[in-house]
N, C-alpha and C positions, 0 to 999 in steps of 0.2 A: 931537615925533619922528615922527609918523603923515606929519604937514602937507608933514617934508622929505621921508619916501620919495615918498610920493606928487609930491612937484615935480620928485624924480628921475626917477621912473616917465614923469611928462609931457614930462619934457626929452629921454630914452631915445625915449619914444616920435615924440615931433617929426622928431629926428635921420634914424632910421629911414625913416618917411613922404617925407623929405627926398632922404633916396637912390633909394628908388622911384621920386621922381618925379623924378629926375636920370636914373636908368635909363631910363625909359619917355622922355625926351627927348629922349635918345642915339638912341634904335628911332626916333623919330618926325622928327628932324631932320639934314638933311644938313648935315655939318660938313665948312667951308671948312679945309683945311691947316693957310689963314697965319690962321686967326685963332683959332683953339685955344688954348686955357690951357692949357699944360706943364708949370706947375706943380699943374694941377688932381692928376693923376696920374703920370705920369712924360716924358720929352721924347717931341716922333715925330722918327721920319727920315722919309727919302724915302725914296718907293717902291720896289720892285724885283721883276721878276718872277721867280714862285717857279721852281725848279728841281727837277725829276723824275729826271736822269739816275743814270746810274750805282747801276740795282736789279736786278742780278744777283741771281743764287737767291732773288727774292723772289715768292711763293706767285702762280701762275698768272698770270705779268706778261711782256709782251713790250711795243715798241714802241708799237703797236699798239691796246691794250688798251682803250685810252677814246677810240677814234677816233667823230667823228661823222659816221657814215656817214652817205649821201646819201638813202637810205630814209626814214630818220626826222631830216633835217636842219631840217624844216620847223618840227616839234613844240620841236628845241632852242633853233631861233629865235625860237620864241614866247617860251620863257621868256628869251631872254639878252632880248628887247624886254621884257619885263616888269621884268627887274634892272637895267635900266639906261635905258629909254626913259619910264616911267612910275614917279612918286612913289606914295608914300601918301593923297595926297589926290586921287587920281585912279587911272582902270581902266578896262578895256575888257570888253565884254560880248561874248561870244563862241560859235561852236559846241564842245558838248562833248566828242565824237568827234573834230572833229580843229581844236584849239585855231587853227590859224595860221588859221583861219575868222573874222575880227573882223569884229564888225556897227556896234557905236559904242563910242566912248571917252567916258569919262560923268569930269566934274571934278567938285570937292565943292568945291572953295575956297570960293566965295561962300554956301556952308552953312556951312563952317567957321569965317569970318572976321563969319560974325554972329553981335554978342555981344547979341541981344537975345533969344537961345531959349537955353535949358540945354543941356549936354553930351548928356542922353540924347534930347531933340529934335533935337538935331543926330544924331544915329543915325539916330533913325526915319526924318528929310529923307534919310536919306541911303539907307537902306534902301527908302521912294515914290519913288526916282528911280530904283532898279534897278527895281522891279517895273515903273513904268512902262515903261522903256524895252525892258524883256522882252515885253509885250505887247502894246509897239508894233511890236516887229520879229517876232512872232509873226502878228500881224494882216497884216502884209506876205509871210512868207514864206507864210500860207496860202494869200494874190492868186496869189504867182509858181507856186503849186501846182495852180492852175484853169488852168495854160497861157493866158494872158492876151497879148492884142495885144499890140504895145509901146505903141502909143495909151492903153492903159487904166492903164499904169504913168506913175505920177509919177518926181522925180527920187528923193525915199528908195526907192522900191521898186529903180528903180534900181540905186542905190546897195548896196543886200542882196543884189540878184540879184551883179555885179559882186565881190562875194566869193566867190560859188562858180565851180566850174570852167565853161567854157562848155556840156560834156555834161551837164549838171546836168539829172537825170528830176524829173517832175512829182512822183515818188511820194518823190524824194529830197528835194524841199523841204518835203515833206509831213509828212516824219518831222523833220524841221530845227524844223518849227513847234510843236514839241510843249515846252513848259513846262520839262518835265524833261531837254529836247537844248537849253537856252539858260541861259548860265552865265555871271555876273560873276568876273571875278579883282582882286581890287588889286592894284597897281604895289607895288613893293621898293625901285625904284632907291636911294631913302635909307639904305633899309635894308642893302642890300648893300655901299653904301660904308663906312660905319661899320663895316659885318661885316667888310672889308677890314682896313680901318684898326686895329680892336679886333684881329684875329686876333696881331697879332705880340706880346703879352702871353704867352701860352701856348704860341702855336702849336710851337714846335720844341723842346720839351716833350715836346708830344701828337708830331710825328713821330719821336722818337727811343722813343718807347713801339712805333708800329706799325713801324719798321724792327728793333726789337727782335724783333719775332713775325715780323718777316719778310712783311710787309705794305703793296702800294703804298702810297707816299706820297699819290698823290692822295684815297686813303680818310680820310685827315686834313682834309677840306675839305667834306665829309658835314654839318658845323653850319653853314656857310652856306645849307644849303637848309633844316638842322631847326631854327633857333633865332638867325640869325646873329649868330653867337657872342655870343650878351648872355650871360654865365653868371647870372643870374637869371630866365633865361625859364623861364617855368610856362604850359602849354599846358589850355587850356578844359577837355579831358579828362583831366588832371592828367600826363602829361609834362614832365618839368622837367631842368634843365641846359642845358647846349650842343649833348649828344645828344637831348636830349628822350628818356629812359628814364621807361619804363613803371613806374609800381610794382610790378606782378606780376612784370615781366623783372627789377626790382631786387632780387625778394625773395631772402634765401638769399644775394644777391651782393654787394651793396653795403647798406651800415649804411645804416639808417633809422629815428631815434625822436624824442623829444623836446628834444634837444639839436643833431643834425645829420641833415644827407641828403644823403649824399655823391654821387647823382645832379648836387648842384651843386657838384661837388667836380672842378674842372676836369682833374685831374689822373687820377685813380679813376677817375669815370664813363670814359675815354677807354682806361686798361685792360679796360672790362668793352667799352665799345665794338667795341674791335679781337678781342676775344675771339667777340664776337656775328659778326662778321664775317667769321670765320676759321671757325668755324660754320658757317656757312653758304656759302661758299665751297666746304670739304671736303663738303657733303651736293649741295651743287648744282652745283658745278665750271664755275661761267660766273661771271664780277664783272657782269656784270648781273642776272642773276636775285639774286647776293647781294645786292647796293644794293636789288632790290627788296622782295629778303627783308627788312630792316630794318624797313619802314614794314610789309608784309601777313604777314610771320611764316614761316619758313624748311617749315615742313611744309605750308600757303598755297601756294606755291610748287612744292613739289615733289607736288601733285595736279594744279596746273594745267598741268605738264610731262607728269604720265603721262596726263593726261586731253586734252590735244593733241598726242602722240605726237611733242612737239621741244621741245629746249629753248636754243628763241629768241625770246628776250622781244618784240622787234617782233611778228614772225607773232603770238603770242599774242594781242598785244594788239588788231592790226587785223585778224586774219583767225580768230582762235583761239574757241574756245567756252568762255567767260569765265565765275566764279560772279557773284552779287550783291555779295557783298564784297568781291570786287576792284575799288574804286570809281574817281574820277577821282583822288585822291592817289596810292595806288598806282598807276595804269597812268602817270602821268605822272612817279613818283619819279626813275626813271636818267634820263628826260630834263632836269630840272630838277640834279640833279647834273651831268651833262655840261657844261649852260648853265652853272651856277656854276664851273666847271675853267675855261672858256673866259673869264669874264668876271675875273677873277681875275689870269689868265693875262696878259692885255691891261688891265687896268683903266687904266690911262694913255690909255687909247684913249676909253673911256667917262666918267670923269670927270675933271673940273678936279681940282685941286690935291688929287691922291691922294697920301697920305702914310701910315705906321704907327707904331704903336705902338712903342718901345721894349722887345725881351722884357724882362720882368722875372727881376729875378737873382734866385732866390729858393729856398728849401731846404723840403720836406716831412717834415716830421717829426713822429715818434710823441711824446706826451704820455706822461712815467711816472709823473705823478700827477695827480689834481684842479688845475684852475688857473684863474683868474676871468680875462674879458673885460677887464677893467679891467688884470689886468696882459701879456693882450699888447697892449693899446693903447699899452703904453710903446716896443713895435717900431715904431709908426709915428709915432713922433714926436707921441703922439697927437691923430692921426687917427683917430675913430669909421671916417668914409666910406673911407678907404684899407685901414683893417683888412677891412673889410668887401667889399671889392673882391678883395682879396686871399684870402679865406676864406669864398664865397658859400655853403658849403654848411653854416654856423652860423643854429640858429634862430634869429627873433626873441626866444626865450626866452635865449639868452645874447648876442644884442645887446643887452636890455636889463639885463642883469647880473643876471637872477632866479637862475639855475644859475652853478652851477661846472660849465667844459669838464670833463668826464670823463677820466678816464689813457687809456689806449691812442686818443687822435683822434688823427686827422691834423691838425695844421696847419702854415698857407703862412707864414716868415718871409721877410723879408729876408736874401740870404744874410750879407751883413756884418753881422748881427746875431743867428748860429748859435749862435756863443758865448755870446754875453753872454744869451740866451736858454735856454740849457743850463746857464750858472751860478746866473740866475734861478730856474729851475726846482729846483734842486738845494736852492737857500736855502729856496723853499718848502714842499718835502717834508721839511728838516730843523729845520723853524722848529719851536721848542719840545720838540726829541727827543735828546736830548745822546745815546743811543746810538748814532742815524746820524750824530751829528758826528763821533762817534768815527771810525767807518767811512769816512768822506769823508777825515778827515785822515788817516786808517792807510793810504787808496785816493794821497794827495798824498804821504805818507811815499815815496813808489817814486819817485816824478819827479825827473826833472832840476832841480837847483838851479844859479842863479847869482847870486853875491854882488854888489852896485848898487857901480859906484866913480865917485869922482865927475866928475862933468862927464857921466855917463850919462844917457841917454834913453831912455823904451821902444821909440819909435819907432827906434833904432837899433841898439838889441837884439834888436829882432823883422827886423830884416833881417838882422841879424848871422848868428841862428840861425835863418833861414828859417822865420819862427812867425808867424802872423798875429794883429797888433796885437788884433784882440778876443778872441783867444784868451789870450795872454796878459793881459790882462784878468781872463777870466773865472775861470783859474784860480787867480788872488791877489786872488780878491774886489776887484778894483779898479773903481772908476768912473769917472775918469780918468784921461790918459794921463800925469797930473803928479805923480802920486799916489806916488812913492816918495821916497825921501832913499838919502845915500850909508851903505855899510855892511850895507842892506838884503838880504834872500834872499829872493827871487823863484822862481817854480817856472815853467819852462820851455818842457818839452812832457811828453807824456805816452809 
């Protein structure tokens, strides 16, 4: 008996390991259109670019709103070249003041594609190749900062100098050369298509939440710069979801314990989301200071407005009197959103065979009793990896079937299998307790009945009486749709 839990335990546990690293593959690899497994998870379509029109009365929104002005046109460019010009196994080392400054683009393929040093050597190679090349272009911008002949510069010096503007002061390459003004980014572009592509699972979902509060739609697209959209992303300093929510900002808001964390709970997190940013909005009244708000914190924010006497996020940034913790992720957040609207926008333009996801049809529903992993794997046809896609904010602890889900969760069905999920559930809560059966059938005693005559079908009963086939189902305990004979009474609707 030990021998089998424990081979379940390993089997559970394989499964699991399995999907991570399906996950973490999806992040790391750019997927062609046509050559996607459909049946992996549900079909894609074609692409089509989203649509913002028609947001009348919605909270501090015109035209307008997320234009990218020419001011800071340079800074959104760096990032749309980042999501779309450069992968994950490559990156450009750059100034950190004002990114659209690149000194070199550094590849990693030929670190990554030798298999004869381990994973975490291949890190370090890869991390000796930034530092090198930081202190290569360090060493050079401190030449171009001794005002040097052009005789005395080589071609890379050059080449450094040729990034900055031609008024470039001796004292400005001076400060260029310093350690902490020279910064690696990696490339997204893989990343961002996938974020694409995965988006149409949830996404219009998540936008009928924030048209609900009355909140631009393009604030719905916020996870392609925090997470794109993997709903299993968990961030080094423990942010996890789509939004990447903090635990502290979760606490109080969204459930978190041993059974789930609804930060990964695509649907949840994206209510607390639009909440935070409706927040912040009403305290700061600019959508840029609030996107920025997100990542450095809505009271962050509104010091650095009374402490620059404006509140306009540019100025601040390049001309303002800035703290230490307003670092280079914040000062660069609304631009890196702008860059994702834009890319997005046009992705047909940026990649080959862009395609999406399929939303899924699917129902959020409240649990009214204890219910084990095992039996909603019966909604997916069981599928481990689909449930599980479907419901990321389950721990491993009831992927591996240790717990019973708890009553009042949320979880994500299929919606064609509402019913028979709620029948389910009903069976369970009443298994072994004849006085809730009683209740169940005194609750069926009220329904509509109709008598089975013959040559009838459910299937033709349920269009008869505009009922949907799993519904009626669910409420005659049925498993099939063959499951009756003539003479039968059947219960209806409710």
């Amino acid at each position: 008996m030990i021998f089998i839990r424990k081979f379940i335990f390993l089997v559970f546990s394989i499964i699991v390991l399995i999907v991570i690293n399906y996950q973490m593959a999806l992040a790391n690899d750019p997927l062609n259109c046509k050559s996607i497994n459909a049946d992996l998870l549900e079909n894609y379509i074609p692409w089509t670019a989203p649509s913002f029109e028609n947001q009348t009365n919605t909270l501090g929104y015109a035209d307008n709103t997320f234009k990218v002005e020419d001011r800071f046109k340079s800074n959104v460019d760096f990032w749309i070249s980042i999501y779309t010009k450069y992968s994950t196994t490559e990156g450009v080392i750059h100034n950190i003041d004002n990114p659209s400054i690149v000194y070199e683009t550094l590849d990693f393929n030929s670190i990554i594609e030798n298999n004869n040093i381990s994973a975490r050597e291949k890190e370090k190679a890869k991390e000796n190749l930034i530092q090198q090349a930081k202190e290569r272009i360090a060493f050079s911008l401190t030449k171009l900062s001794t005002n040097p002949s052009a005789s005395d510069l080589n071609s890379y010096d050059e080449k450094i100098k040729s990034s900055f503007p031609t008024n470039t002061s001796s004292d400005d390459f001076a400060n260029a050369a310093h350690l902490n003004q020279i910064r690696f980014q990696l490339g997204q572009s893989n990343r961002m298509k996938q974020a694409i592509q995965d988006s149409g699972r949830f996404l219009p979902y998540i936008e009928d939440i924030f048209r609900g509060e009355g909140l631009p739609l393009e604030l719905t697209r916020l996870p392609f710069v925090e997470s794109s959209f993997n709903v299993f992303s968990i961030s080094k300093v423990g942010a996890s979801g789509i939004w990447q929510i903090m635990p502290s900002v979760a606490r109080g808001q969204l459930k978190r314990n041993n059974f789930m964390d609804y930060r990964n709970h695509p649907l949840e997190a994206s209510k607390m989301a639009a909440n935070i940013l409706k927040s912040n909005y009403i305290k700061l009244n600019n959508w840029a200071l609030a996107l920025t708000a997100y990542n450095h914190g809505a009271n962050g924010m509104a010091r650095l407005v009374v402490k620059n006497k404006t509140n306009d996020l540019h100025q601040i940034i390049k001309e303002g009197d800035v703290t230490n913790s307003f670092g280079f992720a914040s000062r660069n957040f609304y631009y890196t959103f702008l860059a994702a609207l834009e890319v997005e926008k046009n992705a047909d333009k940026y990649f080959n065979d862009i395609c999406k996801v399929n939303t899924l049809q699917l129902d959020n529903i409240k649990t009214k009793s204890p219910i084990g992993f095992t039996d909603i794997i019966e909604f997916f046809k069981g599928d481990i990896q689909l449930a599980m896609f479907y419901n990321p904010h389950f721990t491993k602890r009831i992927y591996l079937n240790k717990s019973k889900i708890p009553e009042h969760t949320k979880i994500i069905i299929p919606s064609s299998d509402k019913y028979l999920f709620l029948a389910k559930e009903n069976q369970i809560s009443i298994k072994g307790s004849s006085s809730n059966k009683k209740v169940i059938f005194a609750k069926k005693s009220n329904l509509r009945k109709y008598k089975i005559s013959r040559g009838d079908t459910l299937i033709r009963i349920a269009k008869q009486f505009n009922v949907p086939l799993n519904k009626l189902l669910a409420l005659n305990d049925l498993k099939h749709k063959n499951d009756i004979k003539a003479g039968q009474l059947i219960f209806i609707s409710e």
